[in-house]
DRENTORKOL-3810 file (N, C-alpha, C; in nm, 4 decimals):
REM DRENTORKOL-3810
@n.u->3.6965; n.v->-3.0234; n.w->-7.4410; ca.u->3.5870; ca.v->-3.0713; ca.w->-7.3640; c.u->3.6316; c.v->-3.1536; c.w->-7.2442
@n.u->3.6924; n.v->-3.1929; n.w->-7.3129; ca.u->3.7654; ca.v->-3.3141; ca.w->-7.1625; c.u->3.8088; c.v->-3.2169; c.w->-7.0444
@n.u->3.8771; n.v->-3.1382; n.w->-7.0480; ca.u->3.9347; ca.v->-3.0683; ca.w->-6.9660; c.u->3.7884; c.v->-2.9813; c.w->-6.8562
@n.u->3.7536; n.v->-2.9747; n.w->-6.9276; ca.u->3.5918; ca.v->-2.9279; ca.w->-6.8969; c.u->3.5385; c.v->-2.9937; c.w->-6.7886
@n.u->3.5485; n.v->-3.1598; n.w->-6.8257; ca.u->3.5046; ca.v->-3.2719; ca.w->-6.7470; c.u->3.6290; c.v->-3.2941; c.w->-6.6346
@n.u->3.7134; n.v->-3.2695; n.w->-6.6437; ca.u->3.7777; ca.v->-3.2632; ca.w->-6.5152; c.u->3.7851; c.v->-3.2126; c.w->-6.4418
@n.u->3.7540; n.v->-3.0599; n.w->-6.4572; ca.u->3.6998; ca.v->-2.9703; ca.w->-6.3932; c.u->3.5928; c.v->-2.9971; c.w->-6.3058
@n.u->3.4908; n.v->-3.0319; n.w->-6.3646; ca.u->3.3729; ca.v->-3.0748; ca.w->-6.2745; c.u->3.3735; c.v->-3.1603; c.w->-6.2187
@n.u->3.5083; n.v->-3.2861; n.w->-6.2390; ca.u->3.5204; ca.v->-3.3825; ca.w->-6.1325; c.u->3.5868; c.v->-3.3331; c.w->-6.0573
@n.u->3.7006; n.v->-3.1904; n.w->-6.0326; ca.u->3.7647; ca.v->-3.1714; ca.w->-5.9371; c.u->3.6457; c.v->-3.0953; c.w->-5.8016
@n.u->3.5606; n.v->-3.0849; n.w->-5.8550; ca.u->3.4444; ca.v->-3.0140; ca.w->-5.7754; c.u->3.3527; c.v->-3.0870; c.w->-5.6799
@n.u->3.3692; n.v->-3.2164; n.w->-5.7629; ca.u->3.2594; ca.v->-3.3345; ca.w->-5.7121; c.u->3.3714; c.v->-3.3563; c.w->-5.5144
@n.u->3.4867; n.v->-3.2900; n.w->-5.4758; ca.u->3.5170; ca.v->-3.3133; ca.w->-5.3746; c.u->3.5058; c.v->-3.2109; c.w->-5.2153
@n.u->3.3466; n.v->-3.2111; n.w->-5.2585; ca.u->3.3046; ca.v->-3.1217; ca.w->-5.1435; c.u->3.2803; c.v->-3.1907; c.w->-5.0541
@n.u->3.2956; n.v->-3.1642; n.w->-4.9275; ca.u->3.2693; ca.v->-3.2526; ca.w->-4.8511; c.u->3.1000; c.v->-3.2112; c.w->-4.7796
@n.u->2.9931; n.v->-3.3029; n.w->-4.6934; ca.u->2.9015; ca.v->-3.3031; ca.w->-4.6831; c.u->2.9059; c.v->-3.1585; c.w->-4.5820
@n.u->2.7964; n.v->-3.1542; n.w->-4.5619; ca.u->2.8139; ca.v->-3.0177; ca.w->-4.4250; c.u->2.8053; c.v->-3.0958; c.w->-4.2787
@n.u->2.9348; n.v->-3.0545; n.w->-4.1740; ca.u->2.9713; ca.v->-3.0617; ca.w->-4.0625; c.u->2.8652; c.v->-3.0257; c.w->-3.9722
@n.u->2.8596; n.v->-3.0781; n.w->-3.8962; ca.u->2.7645; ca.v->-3.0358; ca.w->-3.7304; c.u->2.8175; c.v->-3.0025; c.w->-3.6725
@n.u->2.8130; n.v->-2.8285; n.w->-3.6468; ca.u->2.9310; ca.v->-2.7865; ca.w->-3.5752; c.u->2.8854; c.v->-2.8217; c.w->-3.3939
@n.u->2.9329; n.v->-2.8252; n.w->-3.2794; ca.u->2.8739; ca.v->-2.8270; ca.w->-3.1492; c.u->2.9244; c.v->-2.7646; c.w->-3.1180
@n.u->2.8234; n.v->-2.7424; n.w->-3.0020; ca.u->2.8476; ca.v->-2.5874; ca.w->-2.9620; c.u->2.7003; c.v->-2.5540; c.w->-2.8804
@n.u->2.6063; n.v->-2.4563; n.w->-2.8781; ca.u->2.4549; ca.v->-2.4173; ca.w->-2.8813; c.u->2.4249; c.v->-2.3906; c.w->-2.9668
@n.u->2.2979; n.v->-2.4746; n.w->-2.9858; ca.u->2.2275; ca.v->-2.4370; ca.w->-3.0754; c.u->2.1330; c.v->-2.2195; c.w->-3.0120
@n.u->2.0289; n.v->-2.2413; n.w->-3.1741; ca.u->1.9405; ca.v->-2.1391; ca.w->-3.0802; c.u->1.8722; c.v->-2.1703; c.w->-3.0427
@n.u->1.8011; n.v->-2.2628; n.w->-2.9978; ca.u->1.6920; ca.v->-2.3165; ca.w->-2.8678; c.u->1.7814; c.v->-2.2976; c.w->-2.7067
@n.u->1.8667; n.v->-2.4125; n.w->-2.7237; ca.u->1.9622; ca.v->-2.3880; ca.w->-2.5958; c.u->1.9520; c.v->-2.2109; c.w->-2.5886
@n.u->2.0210; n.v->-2.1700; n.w->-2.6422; ca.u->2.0434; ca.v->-2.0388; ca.w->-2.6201; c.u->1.9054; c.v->-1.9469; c.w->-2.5635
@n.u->1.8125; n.v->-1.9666; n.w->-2.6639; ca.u->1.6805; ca.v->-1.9029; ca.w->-2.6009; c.u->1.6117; c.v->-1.9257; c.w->-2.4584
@n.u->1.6419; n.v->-2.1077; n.w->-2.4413; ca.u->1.6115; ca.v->-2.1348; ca.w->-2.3274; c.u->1.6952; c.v->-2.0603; c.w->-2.2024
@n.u->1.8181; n.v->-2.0761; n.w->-2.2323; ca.u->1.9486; ca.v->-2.0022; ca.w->-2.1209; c.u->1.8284; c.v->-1.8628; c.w->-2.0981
@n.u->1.8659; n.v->-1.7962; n.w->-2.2329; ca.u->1.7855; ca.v->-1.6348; ca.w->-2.1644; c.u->1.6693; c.v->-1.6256; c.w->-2.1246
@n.u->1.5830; n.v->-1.7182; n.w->-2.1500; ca.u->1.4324; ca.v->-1.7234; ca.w->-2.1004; c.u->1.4519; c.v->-1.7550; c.w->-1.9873
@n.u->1.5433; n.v->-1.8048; n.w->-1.9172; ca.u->1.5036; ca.v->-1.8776; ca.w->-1.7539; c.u->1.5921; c.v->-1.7809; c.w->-1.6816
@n.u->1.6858; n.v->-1.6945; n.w->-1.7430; ca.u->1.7689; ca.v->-1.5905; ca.w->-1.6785; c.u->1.6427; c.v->-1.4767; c.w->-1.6597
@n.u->1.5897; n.v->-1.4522; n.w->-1.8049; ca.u->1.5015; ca.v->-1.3723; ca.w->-1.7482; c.u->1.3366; c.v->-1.3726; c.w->-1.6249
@n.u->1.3346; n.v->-1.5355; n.w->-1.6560; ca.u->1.2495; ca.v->-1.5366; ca.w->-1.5288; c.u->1.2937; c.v->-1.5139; c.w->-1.4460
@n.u->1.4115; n.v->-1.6181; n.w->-1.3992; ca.u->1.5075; ca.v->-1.5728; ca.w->-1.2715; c.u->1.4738; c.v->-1.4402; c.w->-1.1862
@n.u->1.4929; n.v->-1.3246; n.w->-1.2599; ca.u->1.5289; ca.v->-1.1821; ca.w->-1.2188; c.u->1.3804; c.v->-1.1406; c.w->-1.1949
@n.u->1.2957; n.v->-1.1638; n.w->-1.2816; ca.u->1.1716; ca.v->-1.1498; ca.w->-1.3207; c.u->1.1081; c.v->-1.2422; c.w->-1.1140
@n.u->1.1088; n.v->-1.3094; n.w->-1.1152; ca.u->1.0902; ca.v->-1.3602; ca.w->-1.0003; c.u->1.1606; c.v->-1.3084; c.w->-0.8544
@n.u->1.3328; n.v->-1.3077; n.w->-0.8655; ca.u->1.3621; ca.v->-1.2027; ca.w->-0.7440; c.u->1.2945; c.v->-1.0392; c.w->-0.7325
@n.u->1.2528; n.v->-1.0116; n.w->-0.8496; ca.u->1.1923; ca.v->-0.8721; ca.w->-0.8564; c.u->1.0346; c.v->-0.8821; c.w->-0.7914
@n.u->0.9955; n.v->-0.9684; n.w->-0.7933; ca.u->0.8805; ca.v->-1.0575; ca.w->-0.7513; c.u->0.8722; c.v->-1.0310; c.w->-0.5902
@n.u->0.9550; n.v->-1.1189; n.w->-0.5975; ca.u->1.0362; ca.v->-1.1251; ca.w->-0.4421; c.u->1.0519; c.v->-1.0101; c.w->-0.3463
@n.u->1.0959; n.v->-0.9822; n.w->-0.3863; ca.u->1.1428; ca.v->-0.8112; ca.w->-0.3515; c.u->1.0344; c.v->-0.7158; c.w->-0.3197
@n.u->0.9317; n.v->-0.7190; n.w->-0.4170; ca.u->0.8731; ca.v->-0.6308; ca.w->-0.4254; c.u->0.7556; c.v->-0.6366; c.w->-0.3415
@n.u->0.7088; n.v->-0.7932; n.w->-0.3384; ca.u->0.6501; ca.v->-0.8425; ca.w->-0.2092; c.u->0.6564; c.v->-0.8462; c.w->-0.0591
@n.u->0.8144; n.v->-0.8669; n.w->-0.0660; ca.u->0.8816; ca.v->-0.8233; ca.w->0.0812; c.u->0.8557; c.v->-0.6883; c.w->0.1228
@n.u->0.9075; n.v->-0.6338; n.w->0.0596; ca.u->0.8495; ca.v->-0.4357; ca.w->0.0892; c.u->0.7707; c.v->-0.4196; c.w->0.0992
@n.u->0.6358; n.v->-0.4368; n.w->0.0388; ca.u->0.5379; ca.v->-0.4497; ca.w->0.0303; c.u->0.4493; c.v->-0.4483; c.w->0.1976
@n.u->0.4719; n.v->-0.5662; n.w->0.2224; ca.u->0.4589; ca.v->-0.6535; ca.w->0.3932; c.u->0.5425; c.v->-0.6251; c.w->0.4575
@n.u->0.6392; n.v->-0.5708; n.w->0.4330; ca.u->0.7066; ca.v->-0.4845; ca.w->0.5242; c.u->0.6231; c.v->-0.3856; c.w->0.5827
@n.u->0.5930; n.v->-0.2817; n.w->0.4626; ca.u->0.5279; ca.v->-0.1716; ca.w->0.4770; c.u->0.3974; c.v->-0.1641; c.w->0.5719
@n.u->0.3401; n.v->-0.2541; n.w->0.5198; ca.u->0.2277; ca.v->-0.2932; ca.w->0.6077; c.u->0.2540; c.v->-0.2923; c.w->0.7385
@n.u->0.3365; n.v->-0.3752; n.w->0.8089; ca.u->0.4023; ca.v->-0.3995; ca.w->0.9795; c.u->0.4245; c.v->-0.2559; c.w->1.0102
@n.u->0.4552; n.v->-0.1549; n.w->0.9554; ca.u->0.4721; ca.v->-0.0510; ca.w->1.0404; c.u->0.3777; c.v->-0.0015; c.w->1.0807
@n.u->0.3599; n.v->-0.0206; n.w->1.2843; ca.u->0.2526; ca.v->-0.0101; ca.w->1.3841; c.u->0.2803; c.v->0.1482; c.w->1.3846
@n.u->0.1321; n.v->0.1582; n.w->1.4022; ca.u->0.1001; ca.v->0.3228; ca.w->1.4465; c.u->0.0695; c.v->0.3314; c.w->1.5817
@n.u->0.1385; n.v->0.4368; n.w->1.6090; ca.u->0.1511; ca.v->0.5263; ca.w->1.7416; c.u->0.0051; c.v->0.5417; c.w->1.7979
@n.u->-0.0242; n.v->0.5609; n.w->1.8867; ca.u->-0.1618; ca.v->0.5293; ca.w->1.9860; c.u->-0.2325; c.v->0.6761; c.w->1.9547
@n.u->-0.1101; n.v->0.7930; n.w->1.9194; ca.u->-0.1765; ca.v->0.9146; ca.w->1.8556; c.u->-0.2111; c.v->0.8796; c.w->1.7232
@n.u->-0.1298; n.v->0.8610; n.w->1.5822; ca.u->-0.1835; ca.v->0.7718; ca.w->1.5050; c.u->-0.3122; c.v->0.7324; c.w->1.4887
@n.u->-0.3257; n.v->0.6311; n.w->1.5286; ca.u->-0.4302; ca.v->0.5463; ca.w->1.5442; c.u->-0.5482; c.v->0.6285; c.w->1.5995
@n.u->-0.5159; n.v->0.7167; n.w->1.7095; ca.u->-0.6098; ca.v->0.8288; ca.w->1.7734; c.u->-0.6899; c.v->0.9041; c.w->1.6481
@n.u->-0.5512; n.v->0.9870; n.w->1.5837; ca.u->-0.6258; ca.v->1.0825; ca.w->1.4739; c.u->-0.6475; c.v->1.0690; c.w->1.3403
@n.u->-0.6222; n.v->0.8776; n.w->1.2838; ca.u->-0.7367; ca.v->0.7970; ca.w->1.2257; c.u->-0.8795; c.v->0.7642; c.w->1.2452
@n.u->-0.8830; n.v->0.7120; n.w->1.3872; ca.u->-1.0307; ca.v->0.7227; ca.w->1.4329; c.u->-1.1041; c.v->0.8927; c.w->1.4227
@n.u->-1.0285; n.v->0.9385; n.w->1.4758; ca.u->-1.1323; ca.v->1.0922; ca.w->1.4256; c.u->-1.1260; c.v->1.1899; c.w->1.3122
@n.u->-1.0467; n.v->1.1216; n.w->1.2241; ca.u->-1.0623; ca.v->1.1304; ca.w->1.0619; c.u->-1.2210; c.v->1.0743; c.w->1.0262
@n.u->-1.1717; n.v->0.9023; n.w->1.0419; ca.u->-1.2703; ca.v->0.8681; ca.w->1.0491; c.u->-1.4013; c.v->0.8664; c.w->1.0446
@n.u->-1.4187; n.v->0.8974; n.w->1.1356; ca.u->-1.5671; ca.v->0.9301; ca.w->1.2459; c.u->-1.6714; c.v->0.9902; c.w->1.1715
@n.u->-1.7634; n.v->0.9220; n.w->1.1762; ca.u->-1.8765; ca.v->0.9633; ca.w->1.1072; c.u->-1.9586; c.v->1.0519; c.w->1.2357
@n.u->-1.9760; n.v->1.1694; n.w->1.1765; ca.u->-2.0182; ca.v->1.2610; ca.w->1.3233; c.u->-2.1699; c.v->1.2644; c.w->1.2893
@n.u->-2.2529; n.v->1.1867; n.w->1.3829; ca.u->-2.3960; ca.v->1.1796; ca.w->1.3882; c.u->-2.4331; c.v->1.1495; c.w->1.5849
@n.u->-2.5838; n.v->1.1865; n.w->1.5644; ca.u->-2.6116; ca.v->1.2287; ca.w->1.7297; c.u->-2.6281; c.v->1.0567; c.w->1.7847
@n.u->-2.5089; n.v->0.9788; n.w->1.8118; ca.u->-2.5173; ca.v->0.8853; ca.w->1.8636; c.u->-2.4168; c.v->0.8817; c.w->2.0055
@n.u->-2.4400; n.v->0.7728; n.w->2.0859; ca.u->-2.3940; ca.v->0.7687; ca.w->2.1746; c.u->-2.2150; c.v->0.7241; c.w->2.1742
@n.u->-2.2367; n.v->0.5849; n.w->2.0865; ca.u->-2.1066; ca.v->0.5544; ca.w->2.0466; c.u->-1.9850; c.v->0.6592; c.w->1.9775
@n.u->-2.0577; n.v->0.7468; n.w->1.9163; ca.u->-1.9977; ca.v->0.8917; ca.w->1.8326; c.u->-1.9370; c.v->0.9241; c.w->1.9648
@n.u->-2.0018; n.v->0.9486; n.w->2.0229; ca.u->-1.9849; ca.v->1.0905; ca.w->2.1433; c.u->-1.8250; c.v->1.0228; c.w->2.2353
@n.u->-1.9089; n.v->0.8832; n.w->2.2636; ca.u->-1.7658; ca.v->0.7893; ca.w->2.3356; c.u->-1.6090; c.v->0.7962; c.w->2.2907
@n.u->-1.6419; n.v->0.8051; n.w->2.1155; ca.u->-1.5212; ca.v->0.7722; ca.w->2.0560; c.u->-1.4633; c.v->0.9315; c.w->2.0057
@n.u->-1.5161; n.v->1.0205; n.w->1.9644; ca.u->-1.4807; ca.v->1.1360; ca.w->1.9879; c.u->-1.3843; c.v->1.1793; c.w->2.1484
@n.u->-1.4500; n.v->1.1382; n.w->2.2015; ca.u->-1.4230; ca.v->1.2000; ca.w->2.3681; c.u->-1.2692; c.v->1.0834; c.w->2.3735
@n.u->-1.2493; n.v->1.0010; n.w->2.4033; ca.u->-1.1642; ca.v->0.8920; ca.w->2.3728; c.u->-1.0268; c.v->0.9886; c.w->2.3071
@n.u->-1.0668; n.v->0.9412; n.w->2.1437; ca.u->-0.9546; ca.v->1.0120; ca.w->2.0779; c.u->-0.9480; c.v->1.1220; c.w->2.1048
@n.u->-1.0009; n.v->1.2238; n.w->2.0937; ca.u->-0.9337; ca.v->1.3618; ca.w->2.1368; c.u->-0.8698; c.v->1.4221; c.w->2.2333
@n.u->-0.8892; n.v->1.3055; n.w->2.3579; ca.u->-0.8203; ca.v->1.3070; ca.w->2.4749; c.u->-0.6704; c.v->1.2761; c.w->2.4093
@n.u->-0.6360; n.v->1.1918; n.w->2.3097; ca.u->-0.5316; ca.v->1.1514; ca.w->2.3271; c.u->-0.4384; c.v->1.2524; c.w->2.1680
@n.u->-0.5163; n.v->1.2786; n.w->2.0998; ca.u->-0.4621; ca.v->1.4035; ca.w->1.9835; c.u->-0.4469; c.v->1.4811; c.w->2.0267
@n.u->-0.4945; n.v->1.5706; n.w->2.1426; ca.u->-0.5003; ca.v->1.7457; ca.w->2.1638; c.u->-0.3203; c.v->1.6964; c.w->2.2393
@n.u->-0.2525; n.v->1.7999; n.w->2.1880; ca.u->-0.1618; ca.v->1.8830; ca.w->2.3028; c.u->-0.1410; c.v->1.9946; c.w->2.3065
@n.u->-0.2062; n.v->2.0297; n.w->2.2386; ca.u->-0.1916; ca.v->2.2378; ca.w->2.2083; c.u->-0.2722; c.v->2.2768; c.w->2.3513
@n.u->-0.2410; n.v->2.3328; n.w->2.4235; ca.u->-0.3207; ca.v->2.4148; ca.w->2.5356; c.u->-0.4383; c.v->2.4684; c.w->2.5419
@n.u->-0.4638; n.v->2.5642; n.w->2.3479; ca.u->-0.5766; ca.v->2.6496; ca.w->2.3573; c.u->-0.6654; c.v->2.5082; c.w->2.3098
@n.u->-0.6705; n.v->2.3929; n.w->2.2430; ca.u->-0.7000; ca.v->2.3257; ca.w->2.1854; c.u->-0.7648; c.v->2.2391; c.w->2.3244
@n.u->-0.6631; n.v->2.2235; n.w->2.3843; ca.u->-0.7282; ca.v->2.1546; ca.w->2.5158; c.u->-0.8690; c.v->2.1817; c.w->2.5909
@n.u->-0.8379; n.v->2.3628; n.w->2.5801; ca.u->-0.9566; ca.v->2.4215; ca.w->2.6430; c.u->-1.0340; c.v->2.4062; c.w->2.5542
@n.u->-1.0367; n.v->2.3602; n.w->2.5149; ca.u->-1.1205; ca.v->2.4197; ca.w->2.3335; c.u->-1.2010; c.v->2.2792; c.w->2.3489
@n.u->-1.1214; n.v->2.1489; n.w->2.4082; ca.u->-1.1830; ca.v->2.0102; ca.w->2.3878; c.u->-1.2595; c.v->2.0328; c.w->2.5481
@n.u->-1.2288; n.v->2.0441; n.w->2.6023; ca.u->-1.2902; ca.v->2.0873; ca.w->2.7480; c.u->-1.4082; c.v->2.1153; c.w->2.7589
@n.u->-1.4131; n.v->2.2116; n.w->2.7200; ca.u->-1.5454; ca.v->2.3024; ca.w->2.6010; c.u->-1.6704; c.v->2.2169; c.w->2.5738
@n.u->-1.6054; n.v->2.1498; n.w->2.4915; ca.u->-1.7115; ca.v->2.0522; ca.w->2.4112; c.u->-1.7132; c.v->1.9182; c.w->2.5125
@n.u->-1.6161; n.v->1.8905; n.w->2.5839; ca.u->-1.6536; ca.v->1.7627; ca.w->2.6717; c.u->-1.7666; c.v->1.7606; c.w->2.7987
@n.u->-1.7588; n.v->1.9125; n.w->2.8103; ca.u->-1.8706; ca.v->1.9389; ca.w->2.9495; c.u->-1.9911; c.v->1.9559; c.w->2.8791
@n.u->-2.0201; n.v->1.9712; n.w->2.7883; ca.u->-2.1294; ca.v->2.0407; ca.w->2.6967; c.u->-2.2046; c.v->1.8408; c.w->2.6522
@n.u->-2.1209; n.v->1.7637; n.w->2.6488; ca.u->-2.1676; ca.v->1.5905; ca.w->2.5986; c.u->-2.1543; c.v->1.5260; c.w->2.7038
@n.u->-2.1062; n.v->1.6103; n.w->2.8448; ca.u->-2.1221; ca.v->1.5047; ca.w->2.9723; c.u->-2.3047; c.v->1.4555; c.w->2.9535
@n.u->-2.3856; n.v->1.5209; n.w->2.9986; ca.u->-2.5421; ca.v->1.5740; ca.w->2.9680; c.u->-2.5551; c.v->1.4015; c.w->2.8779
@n.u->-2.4657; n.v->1.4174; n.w->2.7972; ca.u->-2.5428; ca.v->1.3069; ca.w->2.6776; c.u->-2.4908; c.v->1.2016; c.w->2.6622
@n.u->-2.3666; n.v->1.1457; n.w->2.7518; ca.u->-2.3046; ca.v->1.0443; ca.w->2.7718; c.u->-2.3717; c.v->0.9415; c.w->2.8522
@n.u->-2.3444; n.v->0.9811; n.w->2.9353; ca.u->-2.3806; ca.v->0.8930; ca.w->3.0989; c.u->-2.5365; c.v->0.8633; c.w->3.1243
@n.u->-2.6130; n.v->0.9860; n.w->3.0656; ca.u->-2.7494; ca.v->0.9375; ca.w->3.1016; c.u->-2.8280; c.v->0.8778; c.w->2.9616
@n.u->-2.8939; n.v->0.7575; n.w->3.0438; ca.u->-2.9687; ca.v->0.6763; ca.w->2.9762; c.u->-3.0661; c.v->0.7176; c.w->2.8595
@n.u->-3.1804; n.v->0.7918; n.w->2.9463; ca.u->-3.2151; ca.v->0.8482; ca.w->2.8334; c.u->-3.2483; c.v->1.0041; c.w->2.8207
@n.u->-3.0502; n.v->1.0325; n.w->2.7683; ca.u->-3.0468; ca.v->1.1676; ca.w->2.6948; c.u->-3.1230; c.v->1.1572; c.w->2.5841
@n.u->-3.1478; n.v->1.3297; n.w->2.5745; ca.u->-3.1738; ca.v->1.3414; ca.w->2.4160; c.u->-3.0451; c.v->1.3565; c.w->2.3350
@n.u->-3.0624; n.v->1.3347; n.w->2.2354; ca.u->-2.9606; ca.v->1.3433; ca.w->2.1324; c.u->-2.9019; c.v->1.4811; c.w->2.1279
@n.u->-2.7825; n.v->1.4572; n.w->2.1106; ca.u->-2.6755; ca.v->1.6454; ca.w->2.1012; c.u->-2.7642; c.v->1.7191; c.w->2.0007
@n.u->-2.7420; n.v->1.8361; n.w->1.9879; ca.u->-2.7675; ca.v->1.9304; ca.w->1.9286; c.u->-2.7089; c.v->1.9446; c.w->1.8252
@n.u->-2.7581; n.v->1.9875; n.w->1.6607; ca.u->-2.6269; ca.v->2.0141; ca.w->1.5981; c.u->-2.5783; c.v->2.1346; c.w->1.6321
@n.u->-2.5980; n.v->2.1755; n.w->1.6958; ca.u->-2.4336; ca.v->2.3060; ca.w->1.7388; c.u->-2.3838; c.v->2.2300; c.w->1.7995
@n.u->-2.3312; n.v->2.1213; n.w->1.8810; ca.u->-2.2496; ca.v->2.0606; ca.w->1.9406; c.u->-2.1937; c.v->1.9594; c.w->1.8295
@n.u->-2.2797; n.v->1.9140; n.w->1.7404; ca.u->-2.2235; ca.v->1.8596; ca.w->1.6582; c.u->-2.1313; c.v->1.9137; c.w->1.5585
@n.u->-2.1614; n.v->2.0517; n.w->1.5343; ca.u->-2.0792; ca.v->2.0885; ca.w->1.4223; c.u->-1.9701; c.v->2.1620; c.w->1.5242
@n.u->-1.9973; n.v->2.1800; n.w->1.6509; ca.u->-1.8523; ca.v->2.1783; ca.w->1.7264; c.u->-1.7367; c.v->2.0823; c.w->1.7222
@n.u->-1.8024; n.v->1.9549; n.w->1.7436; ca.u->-1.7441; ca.v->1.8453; ca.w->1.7203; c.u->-1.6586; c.v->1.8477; c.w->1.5447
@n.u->-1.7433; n.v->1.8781; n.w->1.4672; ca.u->-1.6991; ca.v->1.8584; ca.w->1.3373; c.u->-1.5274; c.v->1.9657; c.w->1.2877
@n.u->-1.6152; n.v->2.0977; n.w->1.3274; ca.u->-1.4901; ca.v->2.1835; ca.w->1.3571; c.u->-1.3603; c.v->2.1508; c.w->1.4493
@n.u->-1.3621; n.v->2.1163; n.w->1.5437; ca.u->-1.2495; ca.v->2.0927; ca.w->1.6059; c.u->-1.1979; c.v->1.9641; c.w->1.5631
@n.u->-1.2487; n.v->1.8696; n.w->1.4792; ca.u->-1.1754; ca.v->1.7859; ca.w->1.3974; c.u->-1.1039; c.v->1.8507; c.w->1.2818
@n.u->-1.1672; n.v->1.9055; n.w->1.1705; ca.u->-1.0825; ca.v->1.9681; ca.w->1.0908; c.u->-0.9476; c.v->2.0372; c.w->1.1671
@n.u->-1.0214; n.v->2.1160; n.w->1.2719; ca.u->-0.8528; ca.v->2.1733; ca.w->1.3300; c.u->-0.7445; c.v->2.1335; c.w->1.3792
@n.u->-0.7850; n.v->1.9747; n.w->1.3950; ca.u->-0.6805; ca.v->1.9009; ca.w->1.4611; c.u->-0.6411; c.v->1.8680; c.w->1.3349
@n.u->-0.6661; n.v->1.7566; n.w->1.1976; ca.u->-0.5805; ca.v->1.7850; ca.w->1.0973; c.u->-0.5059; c.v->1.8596; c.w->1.0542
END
């Protein structure tokens, strides 16, 4: 028995448990949580910049021309007729297309300039309408 009991006193010399240093896992979680904002934020960054970049790129006066007559709501108004005549001056360069706008510009002199025209016709209007599709 005795021997028994010495045994279990040779045991009684454990020592307590050590604190090792070093990181813990908080430290550690925190490290990767702010790495991943980090990136998470230049991606941010980035993606915003391009973004407004994209935007700044100015359109060409043709551009901008054969937006407005995308645009264009084709009804028998005066302002219609102005802004039609306008842009298409500056979209056409095809030759037959020219004559083609020619066409239709002598046909809305009549309804431009004078006060009180009557309103276009829809055959001039759906002239108008057609030679938009053809310029797309």
């Amino acid at each position: 028995m005795k021997k028994v009991v010495n045994d279990l006193d040779k045991l009684k010399d454990i020592k307590p448990p050590v604190e090792v240093t070093g990181y813990s896992y908080n430290e550690l979680f925190m490290i990767v949580g702010a790495t991943i904002l980090a990136l998470v934020l230049v991606a941010l960054i980035v993606y915003l910049f391009t973004k407004r970049h994209k935007k700044r790129v100015k359109l060409t006066r043709e551009q901008k021309a054969l937006k407005a007559l995308k645009e264009l709501k084709i009804e028998p108004s005066k302002e219609m007729l102005y802004t039609f005549s306008e842009n298409a001056k500056i979209v056409t360069k095809d030759e037959d297309k020219k004559a083609r706008l020619e066409n239709i510009l002598q046909k809305l002199e009549a309804f431009k300039y004078n006060p009180n025209a009557p309103k276009p016709s829809n055959e001039i209007l759906q002239e108008i309408r057609e030679f938009i599709k053809d310029i797309k």
